[in-house]
C-alpha positions in Angstrom: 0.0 0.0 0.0 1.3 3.2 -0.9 0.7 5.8 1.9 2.5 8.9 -0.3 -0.2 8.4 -2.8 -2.9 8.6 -0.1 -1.3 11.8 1.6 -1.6 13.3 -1.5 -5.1 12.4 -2.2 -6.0 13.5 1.4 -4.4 16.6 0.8 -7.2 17.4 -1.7 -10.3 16.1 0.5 -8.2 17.8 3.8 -10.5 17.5 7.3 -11.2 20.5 9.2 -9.5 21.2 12.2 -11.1 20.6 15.3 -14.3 18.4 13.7 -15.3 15.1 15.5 -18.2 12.6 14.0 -18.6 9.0 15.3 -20.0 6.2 13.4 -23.2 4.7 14.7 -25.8 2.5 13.5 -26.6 4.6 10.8 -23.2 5.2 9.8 -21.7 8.6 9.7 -24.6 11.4 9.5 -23.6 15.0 8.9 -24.7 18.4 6.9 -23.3 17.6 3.3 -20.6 20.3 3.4 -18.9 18.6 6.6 -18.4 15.1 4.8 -16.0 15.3 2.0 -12.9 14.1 4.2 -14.8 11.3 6.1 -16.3 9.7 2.3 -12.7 10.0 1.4 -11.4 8.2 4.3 -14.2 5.4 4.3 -12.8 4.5 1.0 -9.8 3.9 2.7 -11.5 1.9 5.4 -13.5 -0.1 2.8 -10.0 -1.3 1.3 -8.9 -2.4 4.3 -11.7 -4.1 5.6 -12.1 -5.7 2.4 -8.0 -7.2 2.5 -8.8 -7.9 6.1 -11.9 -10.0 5.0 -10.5 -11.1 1.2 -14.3 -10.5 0.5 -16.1 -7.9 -1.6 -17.5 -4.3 0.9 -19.9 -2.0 0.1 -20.2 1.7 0.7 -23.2 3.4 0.7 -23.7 7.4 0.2 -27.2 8.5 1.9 -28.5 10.1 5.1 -31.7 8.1 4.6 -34.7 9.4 6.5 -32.8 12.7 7.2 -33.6 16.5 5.6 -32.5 16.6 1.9 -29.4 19.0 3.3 -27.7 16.0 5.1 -25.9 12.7 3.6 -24.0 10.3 5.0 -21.8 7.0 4.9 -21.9 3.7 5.7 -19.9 0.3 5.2 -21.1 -2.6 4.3 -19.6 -6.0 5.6 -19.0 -9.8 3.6 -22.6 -10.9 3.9 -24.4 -7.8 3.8 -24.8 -6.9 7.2 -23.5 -3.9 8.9 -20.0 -3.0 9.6 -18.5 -4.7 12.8 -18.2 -3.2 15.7 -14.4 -3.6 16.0 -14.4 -1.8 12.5 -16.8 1.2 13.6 -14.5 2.2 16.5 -11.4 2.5 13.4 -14.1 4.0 11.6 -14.5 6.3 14.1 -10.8 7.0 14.8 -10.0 7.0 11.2 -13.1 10.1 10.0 -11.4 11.9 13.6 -7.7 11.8 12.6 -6.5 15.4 12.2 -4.1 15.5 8.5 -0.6 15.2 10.2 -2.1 11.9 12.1 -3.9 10.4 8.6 -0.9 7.9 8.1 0.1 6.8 11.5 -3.9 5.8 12.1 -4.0 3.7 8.9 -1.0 2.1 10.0 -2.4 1.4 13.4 -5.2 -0.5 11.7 -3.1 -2.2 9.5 -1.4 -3.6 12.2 -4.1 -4.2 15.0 -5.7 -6.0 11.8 -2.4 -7.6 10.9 -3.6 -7.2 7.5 -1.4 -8.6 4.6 -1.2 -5.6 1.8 -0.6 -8.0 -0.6 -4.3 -9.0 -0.7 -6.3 -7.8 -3.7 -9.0 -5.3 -2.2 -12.7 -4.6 -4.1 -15.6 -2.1 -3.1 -19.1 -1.6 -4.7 -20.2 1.7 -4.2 -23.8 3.0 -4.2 -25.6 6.5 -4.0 -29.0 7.9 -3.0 -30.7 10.9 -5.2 -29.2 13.7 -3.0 -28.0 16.6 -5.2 -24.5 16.4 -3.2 -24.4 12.4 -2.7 -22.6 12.2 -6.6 -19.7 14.3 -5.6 -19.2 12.3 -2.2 -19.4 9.0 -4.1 -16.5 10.5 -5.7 -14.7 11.2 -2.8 -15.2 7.2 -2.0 -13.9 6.1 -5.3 -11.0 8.6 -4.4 -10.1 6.9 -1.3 -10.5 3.8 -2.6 -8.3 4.2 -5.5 -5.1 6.1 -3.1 -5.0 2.4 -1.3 -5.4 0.9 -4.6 -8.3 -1.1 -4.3 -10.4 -1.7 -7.3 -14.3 -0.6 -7.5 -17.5 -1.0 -9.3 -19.7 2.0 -8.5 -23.1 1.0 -9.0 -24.6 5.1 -9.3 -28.3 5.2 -8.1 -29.6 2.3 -6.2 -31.5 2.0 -3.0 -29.7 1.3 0.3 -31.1 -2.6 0.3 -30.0 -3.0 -3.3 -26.6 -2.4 -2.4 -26.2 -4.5 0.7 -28.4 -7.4 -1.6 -25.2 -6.8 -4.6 -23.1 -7.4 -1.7 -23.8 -10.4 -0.7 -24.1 -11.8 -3.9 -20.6 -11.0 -5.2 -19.5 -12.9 -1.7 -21.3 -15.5 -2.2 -20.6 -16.0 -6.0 -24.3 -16.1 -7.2 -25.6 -18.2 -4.5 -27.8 -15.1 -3.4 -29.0 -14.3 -6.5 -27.0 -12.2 -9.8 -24.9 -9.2 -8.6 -26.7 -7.1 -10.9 -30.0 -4.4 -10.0 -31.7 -6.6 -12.3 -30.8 -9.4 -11.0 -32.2 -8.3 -7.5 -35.3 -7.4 -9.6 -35.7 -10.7 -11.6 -35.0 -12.6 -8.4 -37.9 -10.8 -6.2 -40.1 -10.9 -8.9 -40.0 -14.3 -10.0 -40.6 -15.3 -6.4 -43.2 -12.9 -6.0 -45.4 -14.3 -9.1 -45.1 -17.6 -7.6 -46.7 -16.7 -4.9 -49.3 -15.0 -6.4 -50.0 -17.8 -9.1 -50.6 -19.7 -5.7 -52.8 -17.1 -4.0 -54.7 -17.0 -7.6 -56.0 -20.5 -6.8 -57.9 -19.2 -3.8 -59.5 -15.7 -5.4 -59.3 -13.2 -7.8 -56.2 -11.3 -6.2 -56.2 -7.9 -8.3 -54.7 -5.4 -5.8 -54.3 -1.5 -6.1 -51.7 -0.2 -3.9 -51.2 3.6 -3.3 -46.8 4.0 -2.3 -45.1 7.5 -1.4 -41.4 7.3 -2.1 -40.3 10.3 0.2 -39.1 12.1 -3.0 -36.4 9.5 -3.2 -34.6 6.8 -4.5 -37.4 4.2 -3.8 -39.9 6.0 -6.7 -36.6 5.1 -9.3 -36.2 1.8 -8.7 -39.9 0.8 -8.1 -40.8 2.6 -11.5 -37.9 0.4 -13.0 -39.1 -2.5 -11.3 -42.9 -2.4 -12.4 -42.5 -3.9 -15.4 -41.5 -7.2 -13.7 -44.3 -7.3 -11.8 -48.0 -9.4 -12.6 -50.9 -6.9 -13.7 -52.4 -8.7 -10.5 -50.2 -5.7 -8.6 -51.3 -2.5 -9.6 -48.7 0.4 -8.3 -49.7 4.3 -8.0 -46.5 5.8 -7.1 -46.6 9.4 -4.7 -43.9 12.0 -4.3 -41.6 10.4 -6.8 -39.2 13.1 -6.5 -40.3 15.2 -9.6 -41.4 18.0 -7.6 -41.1 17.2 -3.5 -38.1 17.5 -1.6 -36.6 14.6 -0.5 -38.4 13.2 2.8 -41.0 16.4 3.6 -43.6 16.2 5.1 -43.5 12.7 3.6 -42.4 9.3 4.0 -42.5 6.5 6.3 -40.8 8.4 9.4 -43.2 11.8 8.7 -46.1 9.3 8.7 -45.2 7.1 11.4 -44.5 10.2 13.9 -47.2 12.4 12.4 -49.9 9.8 12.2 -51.2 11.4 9.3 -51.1 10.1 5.7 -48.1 11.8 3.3 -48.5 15.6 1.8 -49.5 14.6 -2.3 -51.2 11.3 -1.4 -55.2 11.6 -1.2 -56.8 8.6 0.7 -60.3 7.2 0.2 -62.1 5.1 2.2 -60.4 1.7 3.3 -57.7 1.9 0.4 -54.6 0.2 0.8 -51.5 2.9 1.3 -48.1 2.3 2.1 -44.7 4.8 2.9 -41.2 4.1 2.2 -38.6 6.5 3.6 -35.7 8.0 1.8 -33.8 5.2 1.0 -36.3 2.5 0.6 -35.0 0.6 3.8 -38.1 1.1 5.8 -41.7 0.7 5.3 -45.2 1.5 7.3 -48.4 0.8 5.7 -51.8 2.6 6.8 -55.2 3.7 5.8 -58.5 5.6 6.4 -61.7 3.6 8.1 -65.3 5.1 7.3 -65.1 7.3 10.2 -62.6 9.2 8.1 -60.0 8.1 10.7 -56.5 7.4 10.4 -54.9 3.6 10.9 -50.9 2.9 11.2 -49.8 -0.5 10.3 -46.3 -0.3 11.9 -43.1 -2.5 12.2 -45.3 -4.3 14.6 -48.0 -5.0 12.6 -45.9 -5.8 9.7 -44.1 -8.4 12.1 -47.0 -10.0 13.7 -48.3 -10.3 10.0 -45.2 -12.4 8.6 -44.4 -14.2 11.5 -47.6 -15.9 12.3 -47.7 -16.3 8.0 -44.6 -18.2 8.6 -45.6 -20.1 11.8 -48.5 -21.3 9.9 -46.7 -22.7 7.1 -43.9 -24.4 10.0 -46.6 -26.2 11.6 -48.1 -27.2 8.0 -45.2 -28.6 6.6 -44.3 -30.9 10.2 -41.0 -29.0 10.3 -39.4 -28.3 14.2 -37.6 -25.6 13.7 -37.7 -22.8 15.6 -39.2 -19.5 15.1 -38.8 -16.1 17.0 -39.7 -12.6 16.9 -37.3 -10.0 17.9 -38.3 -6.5 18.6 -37.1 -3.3 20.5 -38.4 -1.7 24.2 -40.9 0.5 21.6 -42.4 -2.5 20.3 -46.2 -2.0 21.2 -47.2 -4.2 24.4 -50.1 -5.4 22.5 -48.5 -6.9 19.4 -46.0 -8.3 22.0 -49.0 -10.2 24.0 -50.1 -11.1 20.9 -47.2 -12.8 19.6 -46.5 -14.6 22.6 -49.9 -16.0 22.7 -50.2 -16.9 18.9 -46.3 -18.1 17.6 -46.0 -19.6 21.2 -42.2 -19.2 20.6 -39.7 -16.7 22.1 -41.0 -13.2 21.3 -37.4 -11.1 22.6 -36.4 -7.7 23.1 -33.0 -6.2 21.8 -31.3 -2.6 22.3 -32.7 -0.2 20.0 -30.8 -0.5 16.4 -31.4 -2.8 13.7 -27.9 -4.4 14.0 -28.8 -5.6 17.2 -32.0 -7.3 15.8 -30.0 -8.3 13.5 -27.2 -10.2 15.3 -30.1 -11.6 17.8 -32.2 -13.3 15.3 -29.2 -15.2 13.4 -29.5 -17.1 16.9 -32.9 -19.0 15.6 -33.7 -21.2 12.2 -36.0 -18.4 11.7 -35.7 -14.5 12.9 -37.9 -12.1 12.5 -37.3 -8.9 13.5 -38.5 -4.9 12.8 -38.1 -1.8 15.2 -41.7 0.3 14.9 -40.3 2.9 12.6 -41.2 -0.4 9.8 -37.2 -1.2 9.3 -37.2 -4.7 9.3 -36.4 -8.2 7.5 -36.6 -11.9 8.2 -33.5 -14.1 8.7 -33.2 -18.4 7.9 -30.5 -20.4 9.2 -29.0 -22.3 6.4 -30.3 -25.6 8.0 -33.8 -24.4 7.9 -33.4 -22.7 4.3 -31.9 -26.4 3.4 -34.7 -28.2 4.9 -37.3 -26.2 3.1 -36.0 -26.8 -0.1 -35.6 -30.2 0.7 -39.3 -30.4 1.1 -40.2 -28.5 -1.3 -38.8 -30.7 -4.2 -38.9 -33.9 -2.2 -42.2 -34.3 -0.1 -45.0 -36.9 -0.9 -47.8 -35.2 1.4 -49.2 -32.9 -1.1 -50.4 -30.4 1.8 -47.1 -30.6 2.9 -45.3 -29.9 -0.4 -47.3 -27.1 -0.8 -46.5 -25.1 2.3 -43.2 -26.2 1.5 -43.2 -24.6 -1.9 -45.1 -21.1 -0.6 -41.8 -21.2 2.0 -39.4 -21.4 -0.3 -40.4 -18.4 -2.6 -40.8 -16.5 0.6 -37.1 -17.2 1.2 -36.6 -15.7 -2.4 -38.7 -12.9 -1.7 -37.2 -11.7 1.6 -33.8 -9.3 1.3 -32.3 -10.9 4.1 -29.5 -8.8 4.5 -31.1 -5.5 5.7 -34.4 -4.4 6.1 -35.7 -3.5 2.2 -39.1 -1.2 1.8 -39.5 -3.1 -1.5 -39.5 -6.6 -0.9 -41.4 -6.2 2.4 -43.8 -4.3 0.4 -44.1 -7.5 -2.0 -43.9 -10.2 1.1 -46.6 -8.0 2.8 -48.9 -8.1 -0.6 -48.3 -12.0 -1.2 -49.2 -13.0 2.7 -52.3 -10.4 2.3 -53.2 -12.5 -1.0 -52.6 -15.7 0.3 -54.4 -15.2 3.4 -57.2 -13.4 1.6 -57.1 -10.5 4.1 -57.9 -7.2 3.7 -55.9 -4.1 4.9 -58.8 -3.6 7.9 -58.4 -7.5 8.9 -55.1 -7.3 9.2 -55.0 -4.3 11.3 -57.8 -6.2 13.6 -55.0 -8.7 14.4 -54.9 -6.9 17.7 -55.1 -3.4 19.1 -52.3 -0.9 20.1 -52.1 0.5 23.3 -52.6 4.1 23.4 -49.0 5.4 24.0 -46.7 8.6 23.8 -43.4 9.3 22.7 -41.6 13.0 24.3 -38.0 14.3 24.7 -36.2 15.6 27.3 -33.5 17.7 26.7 -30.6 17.4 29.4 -27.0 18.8 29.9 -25.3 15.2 29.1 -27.1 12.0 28.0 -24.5 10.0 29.4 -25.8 10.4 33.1 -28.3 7.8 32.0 -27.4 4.4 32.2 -29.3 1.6 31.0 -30.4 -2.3 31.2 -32.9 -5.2 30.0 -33.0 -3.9 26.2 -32.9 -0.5 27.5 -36.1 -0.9 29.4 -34.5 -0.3 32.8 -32.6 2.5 33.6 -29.2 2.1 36.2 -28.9 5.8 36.6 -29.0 8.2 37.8 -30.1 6.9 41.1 -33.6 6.8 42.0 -34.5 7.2 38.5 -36.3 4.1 37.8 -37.8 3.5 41.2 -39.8 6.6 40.3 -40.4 5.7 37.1 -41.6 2.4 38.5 -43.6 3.9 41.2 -45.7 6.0 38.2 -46.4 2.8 36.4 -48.0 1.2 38.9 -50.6 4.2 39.5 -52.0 3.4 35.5 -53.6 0.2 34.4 -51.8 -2.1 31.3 -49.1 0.7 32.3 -45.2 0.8 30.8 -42.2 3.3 30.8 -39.2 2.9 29.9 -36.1 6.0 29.2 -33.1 6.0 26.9 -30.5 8.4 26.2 -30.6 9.8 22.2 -27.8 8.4 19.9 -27.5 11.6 18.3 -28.1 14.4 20.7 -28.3 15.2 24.4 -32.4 14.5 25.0 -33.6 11.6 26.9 -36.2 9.5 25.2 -39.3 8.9 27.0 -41.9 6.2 26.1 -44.8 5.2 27.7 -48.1 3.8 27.4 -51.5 3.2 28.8 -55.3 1.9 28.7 -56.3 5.2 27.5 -54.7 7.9 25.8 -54.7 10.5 28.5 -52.9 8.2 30.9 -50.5 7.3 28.1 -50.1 11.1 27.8 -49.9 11.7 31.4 -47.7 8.8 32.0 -45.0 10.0 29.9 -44.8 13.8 30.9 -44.7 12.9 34.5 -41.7 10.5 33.8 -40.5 13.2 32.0 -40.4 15.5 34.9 -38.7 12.9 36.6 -36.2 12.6 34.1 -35.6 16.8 34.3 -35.7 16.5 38.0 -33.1 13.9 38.6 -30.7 13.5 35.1 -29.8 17.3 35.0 -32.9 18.8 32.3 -31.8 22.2 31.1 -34.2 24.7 29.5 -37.8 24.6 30.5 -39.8 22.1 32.7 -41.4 19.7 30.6 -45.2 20.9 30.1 -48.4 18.4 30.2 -49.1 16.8 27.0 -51.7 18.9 25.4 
């Protein structure tokens, strides 16, 4: 590796003195004017890892759900997952590194790593439709090329289609063709499958209203439609042609909001669905005769796939086990629910979808989705083996079947990262299959009423916490308060976390009724001002 090279290429994509980032779940997340030196320097993190791991890593250029102004970066590892935690902290120390210490922190990595330079290094490299993401990817490519790594940069894609190519490349075609249309010809074909099944029980003509945040979503999907079976029909919203990117649209805006998108009119009972900026998450909703609003969340969308798949378990004879994995905001309702009706583990992991992730590789099958609708389903390689097995082997015709409509689920699910589009299609096939409306799913079970507030403190780091981040360990005297307002409410929970991002607490809580939801969480929230150092004003009653 030639380190003059890179000090020269650094010299044209220099830091700014004095500016820290860290990398998180999401990556690196900044203003678009603040990134140019860390895109540069995760290309030369992306060789590295990708010597370190002789395998094929992706880098990915968006901000996702975030304001249009913003972008960001993020690696992707071997299979598709997200970077490993080892690798975020050189991340970290690498984006951090003022120019005189560029050099000596590569070569720290290099050796903690003991990395041989003699490995070939390659990186795919994708980018969302942000007016400054094509001039970071170039920064990328830049970095890339100083360590001399070789690269294919893929341009526009969606943040799943990346992490799908990804996976593919490292698994030489076993995952499907490394190719957008490969990932489009593989989820379609599976898809049709399932609907050719479906089409033995009913006429399954479906008209689906999707906002696409004023993002990359609207691109691909409109690429994709003409893969798809006339049984779909797609009306695509906020496709970007006029909207700015995520406002006052897409799934976040509609999941916090409660409200359907600006640009997307809703009539009675039809079938809507949001995407967010990047296509990795999706919420589904609509309007009931009273004119009111319904969310179909990450809970929903959960409950929905895996009882589909318990169903088709139990059908086929197989043993193996299923769980669902959700986050401390997981509804307590859809959490009853599941427990009562997959009678297998229903668990709870620290807010993040990489620690969904990492606890549903645990089971044959995981599914997991946090609320905001980011989610996917995971197969061990035994239980994708066994299906298969069945599927082309098994005399019981009843068996074969559920075997079959398994199998092209598999094919249908992205399970590298939660993917808007082919949870949109999984949702749509299960929906068919099942012969359920929009308003039957939703009956599956009721939310709690419940309420989401911040509180903004001095330093987030004075809380502490535990259990999933459902228990807080300080400050002291915290949670025996908050415990002590839980039991005053009936089908009462509360639970605090420190931000990621910023220096608010986090306060959720719900209820048997909407005013003790909302009452629940701003007196915890006064407890949280009280006793974890709240600056500004006292927390006011929710109105």
């Amino acid at each position: 590796m030639d380190f003059g090279t890179v000090a020269k290429y650094s010299a044209l994509h220099a830091k700014p003195p004095g500016l820290s980032s860290q990398y998180g779940t999401a990556g690196f997340r900044s203003k678009a004017e603040n990134l140019d030196h860390t895109m540069f320097r995760m290309g030369l993190l992306a060789v590295l890892r990708s010597k370190k791991t002789q395998s094929t890593i992706g880098v990915m250029v968006t901000a996702s759900h975030n304001p249009e102004e913003d972008n960001g970066v993020k690696l992707i590892d071997p299979l598709g997952e997200m970077l490993a935690p080892s690798w975020e902290e050189h991340a970290t120390c690498l984006a951090n590194a003022e120019e005189p210490e560029l050099l000596t922190v590569l070569s720290d990595i290099c050796q903690k790593e003991a990395l041989d330079s003699q490995h070939d290094a390659f990186v795919v490299i994708g980018r969302d439709t942000r007016s400054s993401s094509k001039k970071l990817s170039q920064s990328v490519i830049d970095g890339v090329t100083a360590l001399g790594g070789q690269f294919r940069d893929y341009g526009l894609v969606t943040t799943p289609q990346l992490h799908y190519v990804v996976c593919c490349r490292n698994t030489h075609g076993n995952y499907g063709r490394a190719t957008v249309e490969g990932y489009y010809q593989k989820l379609s074909k599976a898809f049709m499958e399932l609907m050719k099944q479906a089409a033995t029980q009913r006429d399954c003509h479906v008209c689906l209203k999707i906002d696409c945040a004023n993002g990359i979503g609207a691109l691909k999907l409109k690429e994709m439609e003409r893969y798809l079976p006339g049984c779909l029909r797609i009306h695509i919203f906020n496709d970007g042609l006029n909207g700015k990117l995520n406002h006052l649209c897409g799934a976040d805006f509609v999941k916090e909001h409660q409200k359907p998108p600006v640009g997307l009119e809703m009539t009675t009972g039809e079938r809507c669905c949001s995407f967010d900026g990047d296509a990795d998450r999706i919420v589904y909703y609509y309007n009931d005769a009273a004119g009111r609003f319904h969310l179909l969340d990450g809970d929903k969308i959960a409950t929905l796939i895996s009882t589909f798949i318990k169903e088709l378990l139990v059908k086929t004879g197989q043993t193996l086990t299923l769980a669902v994995i959700q986050t401390a905001y997981a509804n307590g309702s859809s959490t009853r629910y599941l427990e009562e009706t997959i009678k297998g583990p229903v668990q709870c992991a620290k807010t993040g979808v990489k620690h969904l992730h990492h606890k549903a590789k645990e089971f044959d099958v995981g599914v997991y989705f946090e609320a905001n609708g980011h989610g996917t389903v995971l197969f061990s390689k035994t239980a994708e083996m066994k299906i298969r097995h069945q599927a082309e082997n098994e005399k019981d015709n009843r068996k074969r079947e559920a075997a079959k409509i398994l199998e092209n689920t598999i094919d249908l699910i992205n399970q590298t990262v939660g993917d808007a589009i082919s949870d949109m299609l999984v949702i749509e096939a299960i929906l068919a299959l099942k012969n359920l409306t929009v308003q039957q799913w939703d009956a599956m079970y009721t939310d709690r009423p419940n309420r989401q507030l911040k509180v903004k403190v001095a330093d987030r780091r004075v809380i502490d916490t535990t259990d999933a981040e459902r228990r807080a360990v300080t400050p002291p005297g915290l949670q025996e308060k908050i415990d002590a307002l839980v039991k005053k409410t009936t089908w009462a929970r509360a639970f605090v976390r420190p931000s990621g991002t910023e220096d608010v607490v986090r306060v959720y809580a719900e209820a048997d009724t909407q005013e003790n939801a909302d009452n629940l969480a701003h007196e915890v929230s006064l407890a949280v001002y009280c006793l974890a150092g709240g600056v500004g004003e006292e927390p006011k009653p929710v109105v």
